[in-house]
N, C-alpha and C positions, 0 to 999 in steps of 0.2 A: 192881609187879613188881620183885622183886629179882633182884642179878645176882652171881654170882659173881664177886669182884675176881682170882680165880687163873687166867681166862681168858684167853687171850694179847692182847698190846696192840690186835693186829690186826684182831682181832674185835669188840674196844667202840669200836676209830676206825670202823667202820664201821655202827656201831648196830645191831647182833641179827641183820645178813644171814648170819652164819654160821650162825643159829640157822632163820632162817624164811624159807630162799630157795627151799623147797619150794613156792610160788606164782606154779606154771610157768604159759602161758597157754595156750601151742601148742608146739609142735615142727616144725621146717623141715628139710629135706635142704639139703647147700649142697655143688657142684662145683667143683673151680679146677681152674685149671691152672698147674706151675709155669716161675715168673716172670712170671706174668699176676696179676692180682685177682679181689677179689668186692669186691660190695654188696651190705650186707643189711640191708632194710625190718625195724625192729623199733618195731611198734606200741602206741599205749599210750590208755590211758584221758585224758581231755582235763582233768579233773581234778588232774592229775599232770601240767601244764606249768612249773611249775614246779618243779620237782624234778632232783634231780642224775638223769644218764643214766649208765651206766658197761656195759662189755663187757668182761666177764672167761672165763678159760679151765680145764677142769677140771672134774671133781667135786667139790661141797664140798668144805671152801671154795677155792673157785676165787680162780685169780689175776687182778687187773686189771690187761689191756693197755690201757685207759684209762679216764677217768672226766674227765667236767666239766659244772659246771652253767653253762656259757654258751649264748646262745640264738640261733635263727638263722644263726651263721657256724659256719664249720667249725675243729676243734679236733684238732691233730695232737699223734699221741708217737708216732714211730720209724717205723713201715709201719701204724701203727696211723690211722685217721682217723675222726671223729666230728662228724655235723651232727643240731642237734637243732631240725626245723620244728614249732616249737607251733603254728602255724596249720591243721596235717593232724593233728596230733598223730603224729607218726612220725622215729624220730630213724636215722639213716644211720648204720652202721660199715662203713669200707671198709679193706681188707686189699691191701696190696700186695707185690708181688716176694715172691709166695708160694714155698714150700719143702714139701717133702713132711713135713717135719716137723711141717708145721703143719696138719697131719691130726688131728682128734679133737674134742672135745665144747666148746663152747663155752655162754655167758649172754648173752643184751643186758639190761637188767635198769632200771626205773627203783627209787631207791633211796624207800623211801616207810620214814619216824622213826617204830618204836613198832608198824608192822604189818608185814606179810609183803612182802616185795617183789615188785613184779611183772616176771614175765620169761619171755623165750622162750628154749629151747635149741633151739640149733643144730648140727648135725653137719657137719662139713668133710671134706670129702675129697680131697687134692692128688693130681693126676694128671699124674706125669712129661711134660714134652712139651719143643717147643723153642722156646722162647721168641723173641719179636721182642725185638732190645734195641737196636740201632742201624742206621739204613739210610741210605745216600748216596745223593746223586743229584748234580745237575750244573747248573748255572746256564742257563737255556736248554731244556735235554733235559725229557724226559718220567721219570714212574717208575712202576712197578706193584709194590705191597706186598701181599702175601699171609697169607688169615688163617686156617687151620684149626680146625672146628671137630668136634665129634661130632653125626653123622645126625641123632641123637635135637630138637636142637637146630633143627633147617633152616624150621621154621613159624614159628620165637621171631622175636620184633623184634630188629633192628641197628642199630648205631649209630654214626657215625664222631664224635668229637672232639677238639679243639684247647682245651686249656683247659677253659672251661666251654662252649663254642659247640659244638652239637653238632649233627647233620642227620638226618634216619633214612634206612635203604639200605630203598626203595621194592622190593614182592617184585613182579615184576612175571609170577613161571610160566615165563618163558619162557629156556630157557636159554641163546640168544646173546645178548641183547638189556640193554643197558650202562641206568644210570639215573643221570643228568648234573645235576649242581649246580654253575654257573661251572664254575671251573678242575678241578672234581674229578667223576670218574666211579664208578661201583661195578657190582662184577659178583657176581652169587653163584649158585656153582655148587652148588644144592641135593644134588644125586647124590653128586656129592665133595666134601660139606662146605668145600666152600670160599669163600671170601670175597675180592675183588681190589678193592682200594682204585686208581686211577689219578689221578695230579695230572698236569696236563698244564704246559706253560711255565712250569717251575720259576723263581723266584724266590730270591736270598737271603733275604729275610725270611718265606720261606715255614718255613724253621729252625725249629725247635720240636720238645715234647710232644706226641704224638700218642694218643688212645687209642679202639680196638673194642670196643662193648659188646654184651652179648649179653643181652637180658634173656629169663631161663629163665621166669621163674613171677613173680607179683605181691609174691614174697618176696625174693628176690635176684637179682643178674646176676654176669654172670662177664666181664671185660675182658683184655685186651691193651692194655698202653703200651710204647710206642716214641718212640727219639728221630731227628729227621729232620736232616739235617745237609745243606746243601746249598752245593757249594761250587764255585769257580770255577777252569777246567781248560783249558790249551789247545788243546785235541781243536776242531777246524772243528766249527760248529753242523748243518750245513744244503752239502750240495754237489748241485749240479744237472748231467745226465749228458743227454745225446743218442742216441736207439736208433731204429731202425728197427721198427713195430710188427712180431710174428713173428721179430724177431731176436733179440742176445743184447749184453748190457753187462756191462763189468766195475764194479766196485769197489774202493774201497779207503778205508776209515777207520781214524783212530788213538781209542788209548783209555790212560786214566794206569794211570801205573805201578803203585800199589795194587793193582790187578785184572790182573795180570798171572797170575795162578793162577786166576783164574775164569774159569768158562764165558763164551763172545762166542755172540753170536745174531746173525741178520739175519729182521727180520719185516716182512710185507705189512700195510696197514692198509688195510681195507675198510671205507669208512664209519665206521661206531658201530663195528665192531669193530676192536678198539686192535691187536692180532695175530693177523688171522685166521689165517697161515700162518704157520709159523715153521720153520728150519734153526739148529743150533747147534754148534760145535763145544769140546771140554774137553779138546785134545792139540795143543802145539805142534807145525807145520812138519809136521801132517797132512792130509791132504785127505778133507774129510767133503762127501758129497753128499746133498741130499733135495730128491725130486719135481725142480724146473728150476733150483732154488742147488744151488754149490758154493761152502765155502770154507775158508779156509786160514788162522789163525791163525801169527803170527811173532809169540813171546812175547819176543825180543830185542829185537826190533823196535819194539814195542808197536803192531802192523799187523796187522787185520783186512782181509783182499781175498778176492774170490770172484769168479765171474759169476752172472749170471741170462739165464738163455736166454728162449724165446717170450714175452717181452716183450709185453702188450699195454695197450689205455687205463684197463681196471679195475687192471693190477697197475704202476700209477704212482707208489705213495709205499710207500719200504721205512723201514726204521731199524734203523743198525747200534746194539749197546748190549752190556751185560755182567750177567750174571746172579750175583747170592748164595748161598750153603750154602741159606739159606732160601728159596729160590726165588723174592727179589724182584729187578725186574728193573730197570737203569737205562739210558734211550737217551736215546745221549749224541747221536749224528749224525742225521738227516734227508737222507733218500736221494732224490731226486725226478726224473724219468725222464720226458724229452720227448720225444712220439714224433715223428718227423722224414717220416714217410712208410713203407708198408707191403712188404718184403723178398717179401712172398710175394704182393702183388699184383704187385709189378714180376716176379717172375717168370714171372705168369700170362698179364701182357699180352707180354712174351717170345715164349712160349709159343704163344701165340696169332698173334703173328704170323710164327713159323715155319710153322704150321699152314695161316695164310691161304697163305705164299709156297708153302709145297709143292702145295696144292689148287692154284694159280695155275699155277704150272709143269706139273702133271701137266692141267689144263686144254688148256692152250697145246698141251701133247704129244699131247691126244687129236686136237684140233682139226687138225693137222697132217697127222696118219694118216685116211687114205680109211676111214670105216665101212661094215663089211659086207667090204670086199676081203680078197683072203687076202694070201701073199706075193709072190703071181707074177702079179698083174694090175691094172691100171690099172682105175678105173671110170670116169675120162672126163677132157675136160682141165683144167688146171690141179689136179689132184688130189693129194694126200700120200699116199704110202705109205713100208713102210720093206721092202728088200727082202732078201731073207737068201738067203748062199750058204756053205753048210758052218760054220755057225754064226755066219758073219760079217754085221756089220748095217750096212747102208750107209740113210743118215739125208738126206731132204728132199730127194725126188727130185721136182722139178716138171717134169710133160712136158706137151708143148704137143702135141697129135695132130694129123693130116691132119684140112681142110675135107670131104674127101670119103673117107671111109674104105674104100667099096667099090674105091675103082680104086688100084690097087697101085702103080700107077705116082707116088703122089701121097705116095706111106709113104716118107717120108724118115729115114734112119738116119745120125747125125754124129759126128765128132769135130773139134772147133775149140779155138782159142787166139785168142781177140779181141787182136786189134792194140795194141800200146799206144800207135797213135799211131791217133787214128779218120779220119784222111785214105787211111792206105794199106789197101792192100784185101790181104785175107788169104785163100787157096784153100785149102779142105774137100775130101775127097775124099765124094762122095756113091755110096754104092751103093744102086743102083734093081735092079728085076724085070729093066729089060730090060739092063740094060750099067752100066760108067762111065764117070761124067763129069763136068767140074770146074765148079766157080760164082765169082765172084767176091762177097763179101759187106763190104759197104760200110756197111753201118749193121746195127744193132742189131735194127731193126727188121725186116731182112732173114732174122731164124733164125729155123728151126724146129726146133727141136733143144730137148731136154731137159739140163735144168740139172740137175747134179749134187752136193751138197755130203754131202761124210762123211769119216767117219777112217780111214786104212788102217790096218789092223792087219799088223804083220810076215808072219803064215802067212796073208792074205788073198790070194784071185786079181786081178788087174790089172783084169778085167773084168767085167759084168755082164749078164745077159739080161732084157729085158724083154718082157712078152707082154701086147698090146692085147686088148682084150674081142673081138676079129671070131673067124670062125671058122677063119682061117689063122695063123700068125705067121710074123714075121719079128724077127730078132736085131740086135743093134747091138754093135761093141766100143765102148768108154767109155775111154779114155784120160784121165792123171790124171797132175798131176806132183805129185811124192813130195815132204811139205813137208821 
């Protein structure tokens, strides 16, 4: 075969590929997103391990974003990356800190001297989005990194990695339900393509390269890399608070200056769930309330405070923290809530024992009052009643009756004032049926006269009538000194 020497340099440095690169193999679709990557599997006959690899862009003839016949390690030019495993026969081109520009037709290509070369096209497509590019966290604190992806995507494998160490995010169906490797947890919310990376007890040397891989198809994946920056901050770790189950506690966390323009959160950790509940506020020296928080951002300050009301043993670990544009989160405080004893039990037993004392009292009150009696009659002796005269109530009237109720002569009617000396004897006037006549009453033991105790009231009469069960009465006046 001869060659034209008027061909441009370009084309004999590369041996006839401009001429015979028509020996495609397959054709791939390929997604990004920009400032995210790809990877992409381009496969080759095992015959052809030795031979140069290269991936170039373009329609005939295409330009080379790289080329190199080194084997097994990986082989960098600019965002360009290239590993070539002759043991699979399959060599890797990865694309990073992709650009919408970088939308269009590309080659993986092995270079094979004197035949056609073999290769696959590829078609790229960069799709605006927002890229992860740096996230802080806090020495001590927690963080939650968030990773969006497209619906289409939600059955593909995931990937978290560090370097080359990398773990898979386990699908586990279930959409509150966290899937834990040591220090690191993953959430993915199928529905809203979302992905929630959590590292818990940050570290400084947790610092690094981060990257999400998504693998679409047995052809390529699509990643996210980020840089983690974890740094050390005066903010209290960890503050312990005292409440009353059913009751309410306040707060109060700081957080650094940096993030004094981003959102502050306060969130509940249930379990495995890293924030079940969450209240946030994104306006200084405002008061934002949701469900039993409120709180109050002072961006001067650099002071997060709030309360949290009905307080109970499930909702005992909060964490105050600050949120990113991209909606990754960092908790920097540890809120933790000892319950001290229950505000609405103590009320209840309160409660209760006003209940018992009023049943007790109105007990006591019934026992007192004669049952069955109305207001104007005794039903025998030693009996309670309360006796009413023009709405007035005179209270605990204990009367002692005659031995012999038929004989009238035996119905004694009194007024006394017991001596205050019990030697001297003190005279009653007694009126009987048939006349009066005086007694001398020496002991206590001596009356028969009913005991009187009650409150005058100002428009009350002086006196009161009592009427025995028989079938006569007789009336008594009641004298009373005025306290």
């Amino acid at each position: 075969m001869t060659f034209d020497m008027n061909l441009p340099s370009v084309c004999i440095s590369v041996v006839l590929r401009c001429w015979f690169v028509v020996g495609v193999v397959n054709s791939i679709e390929v997604t990004g997103y920009s400032g995210g990557g790809v990877e992409i599997s381009c496969k080759y006959d095992k015959r052809y391990k030795g031979n140069e690899k290269y991936f170039c862009k373009g329609k005939w003839p295409c330009t080379d974003q790289i080329m190199t016949n080194e084997k097994n390690e990986w082989v960098n030019s600019g965002r360009f990356s290239l590993y070539d495993d002759t043991s699979s026969a399959v060599f890797t081109v990865t694309i990073r800190d992709l650009r919408e520009e970088d939308s269009g037709m590309y080659y993986c290509a092995v270079d094979i001297p004197s035949e056609i070369d073999s290769s696959t096209e590829v078609n790229l497509k960069v799709i605006t989005d927002q890229p992860i590019r740096t996230v802080r966290g806090y020495s001590g604190g927690n963080i939650i990194i968030n990773f969006k992806y497209e619906k289409k995507h939600k059955n593909h494998e995931k990937y978290i990695c560090r370097s080359r160490e990398c773990f898979p995010v386990i699908n586990t169906n279930r959409a509150s339900e966290w899937t834990h490797d040591r220090r690191f947890s993953v959430h993915e919310g199928r529905s809203a393509g979302l992905l929630r990376v959590f590292i818990r007890e940050l570290k400084e040397n947790d610092s690094g390269e981060y990257k999400i891989t998504v693998k679409a198809s047995e052809d390529y994946s699509f990643f996210s890399e980020f840089s983690l920056n974890i740094e050390k901050d005066d903010c209290v770790k960890s503050i312990s608070l005292s409440a009353a189950a059913g009751g309410s506690v306040n707060i109060s966390c700081k957080y650094p200056q940096s993030h004094s323009s981003d959102v502050k959160f306060l969130c509940w950790r249930s379990g495995a769930d890293l924030c079940a509940e969450e209240t946030s506020v994104n306006e200084s020296r405002r008061w934002r309330r949701k469900g039993k928080i409120r709180l109050y951002d002072d961006r001067e300050e650099r002071l997060l405070t709030g309360s949290i009301s009905h307080v109970t043993e499930q909702h005992s670990e909060y964490w105050c923290g600050v949120q990113s544009d991209g909606g990754h989160k960092s908790f920097i405080t540890r809120v933790l809530i000892n319950l001290t004893g229950s505000s609405l039990i103590v009320s209840l037993v309160l409660l209760l024992v006003l209940i018992i004392a009023g049943l007790s009292l109105l007990f006591l009150c019934k026992k007192r009052q004669s049952p069955g009696a109305d207001s104007s009659s005794h039903t025998g002796p030693g009996k309670h009643e309360v006796v009413s005269y023009t709405g007035c109530d005179y209270e605990e009237i204990k009367a002692q009756l005659p031995t012999n109720p038929s004989d009238s002569s035996d119905v004694l009617y009194a007024s006394a004032q017991l001596p205050t000396n019990p030697s001297d004897c003190v005279y009653a006037t007694v009126q009987k049926a048939a006349g009066d006549s005086q007694c001398c009453i020496s002991s206590a033991e001596d009356l028969n006269y009913a005991v009187v105790n009650f409150h005058k009231q100002s428009d009350c009469p002086a006196s009161v009538s009592v009427r025995n069960n028989q079938d006569y009465s007789e009336y008594a006046s009641v004298n009373h000194l005025s306290a």
